[in-house]
N, C-alpha and C positions, 0 to 999 in steps of 0.2 A: 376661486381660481383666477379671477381678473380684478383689475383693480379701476374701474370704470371712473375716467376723470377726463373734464375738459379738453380736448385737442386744440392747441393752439395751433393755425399756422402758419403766422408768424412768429416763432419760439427760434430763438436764434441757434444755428450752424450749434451742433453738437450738445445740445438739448438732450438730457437721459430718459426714458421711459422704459416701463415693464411694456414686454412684447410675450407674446405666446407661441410658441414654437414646437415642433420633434424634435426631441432631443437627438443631435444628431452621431452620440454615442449607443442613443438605446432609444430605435425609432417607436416602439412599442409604447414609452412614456412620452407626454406633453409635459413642458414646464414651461415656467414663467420667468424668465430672466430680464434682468434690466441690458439695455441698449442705447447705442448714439443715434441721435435723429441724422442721419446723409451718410451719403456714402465716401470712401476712403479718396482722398484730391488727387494722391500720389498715380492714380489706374487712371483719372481723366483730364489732364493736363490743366493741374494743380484747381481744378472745381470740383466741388460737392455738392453732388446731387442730393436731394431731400426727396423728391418725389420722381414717378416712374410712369407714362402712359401706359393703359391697358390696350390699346389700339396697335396693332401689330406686333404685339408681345405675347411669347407664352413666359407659362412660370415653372417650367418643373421641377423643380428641386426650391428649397430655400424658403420657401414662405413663411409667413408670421400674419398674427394679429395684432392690433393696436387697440385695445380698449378704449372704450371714449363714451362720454357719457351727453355730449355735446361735441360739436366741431367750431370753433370760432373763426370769423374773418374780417379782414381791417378792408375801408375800401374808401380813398382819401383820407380823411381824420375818423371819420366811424369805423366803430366795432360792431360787431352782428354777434350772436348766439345764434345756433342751427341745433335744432333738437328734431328727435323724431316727433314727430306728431302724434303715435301712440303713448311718448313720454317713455319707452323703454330704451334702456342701453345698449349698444350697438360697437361692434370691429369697424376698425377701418383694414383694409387689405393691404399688406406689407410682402417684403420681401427682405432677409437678413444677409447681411455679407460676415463671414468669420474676422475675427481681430487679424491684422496682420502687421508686424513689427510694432510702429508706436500706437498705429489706429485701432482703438476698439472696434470688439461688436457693435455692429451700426444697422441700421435698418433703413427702406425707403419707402413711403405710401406710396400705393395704387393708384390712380385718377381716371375718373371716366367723365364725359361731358356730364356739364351741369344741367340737372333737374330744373323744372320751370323757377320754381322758388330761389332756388341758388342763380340761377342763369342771369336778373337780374342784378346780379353784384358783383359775378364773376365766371369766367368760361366754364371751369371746371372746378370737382371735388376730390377729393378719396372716396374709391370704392366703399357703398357700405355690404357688411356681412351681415347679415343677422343672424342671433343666436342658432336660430334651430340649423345655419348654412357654415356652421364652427367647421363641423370635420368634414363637412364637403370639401373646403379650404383647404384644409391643413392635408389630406389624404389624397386629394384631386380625383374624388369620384364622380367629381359633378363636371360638366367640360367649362370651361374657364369663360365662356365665353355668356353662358348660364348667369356666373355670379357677378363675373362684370359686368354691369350693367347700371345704365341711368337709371334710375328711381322715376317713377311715375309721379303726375302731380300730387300734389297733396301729401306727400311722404315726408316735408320738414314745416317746422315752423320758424319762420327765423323774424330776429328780434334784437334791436338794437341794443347794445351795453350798456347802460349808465343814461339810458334816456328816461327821461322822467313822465310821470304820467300825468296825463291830462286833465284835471276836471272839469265837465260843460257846465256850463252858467248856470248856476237854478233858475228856471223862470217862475218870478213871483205873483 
């Protein structure tokens, strides 16, 4: 049902991905549809938004998942890799807007402050969801406040891109 792949984010302005949603003809089914990464410029004086603070926000209506199998981040010339640390696949927390005139379905990630690991590189992340917290998300059983939330330490492991590895000198 997901197609768990790298989150880039920096993927430029209207970047496609599968998102996971209620169908919002037949809320009863969950499907998996592809979407624009930002939202429509035309509603906010001509900018697109990508992402959305959880801090003073509710969500009721609209939500979505973003599968992600890792999250990546640029920070001067480096790249990071962010994985969970149990090495499983993980949502990030969205929110969908309907197509309107030329703008597709589009979506925006979540963000909650940065976890100790992430804080390091950068203020802030996307919400993560973990699998077993899918249909708390998507159904809003759980109060929002629950699932946004920082990640405790030790929750990612993060790791340079293309950095090469070290070896220590034999001593002979």
């Amino acid at each position: 049902m997901d197609s768990a792949t790298p989150f880039d984010s920096d993927a430029p302005l209207g970047s496609r991905r599968a998102i996971i949603r209620r169908n919002p003809d037949d809320a009863s089914e969950i499907e998996l549809v592809e979407a624009t990464w930002g939202s429509n410029p035309r509603f906010s004086d001509g900018v697109a938004y990508r992402f959305v603070r959880s801090e003073g926000h509710t969500f009721p209506s609209h939500r979505c998942l973003i599968p992600a199998s890792e999250f990546h981040m640029t920070v001067g010339d480096k790249r990071y890799r962010v994985t969970l640390d149990s090495g499983n696949h993980f949502y990030l927390a969205g929110v969908w807007e309907p197509a309107m005139g030329e703008w597709p379905l589009c979506y925006r990630v979540v963000t909650v402050a940065a976890n100790p690991e992430v804080a390091r590189y950068q203020d802030r992340h996307g919400a993560i969801i973990h699998r077993r917290q899918v249909m708390q998300w998507l159904d809003r059983t759980v109060p929002e406040i629950d699932l946004l939330e920082t990640p405790p330490a030790r929750t990612f492991i993060v790791k340079e891109i293309g950095a090469r590895a070290v070896q220590p000198m034999l001593a002979l």
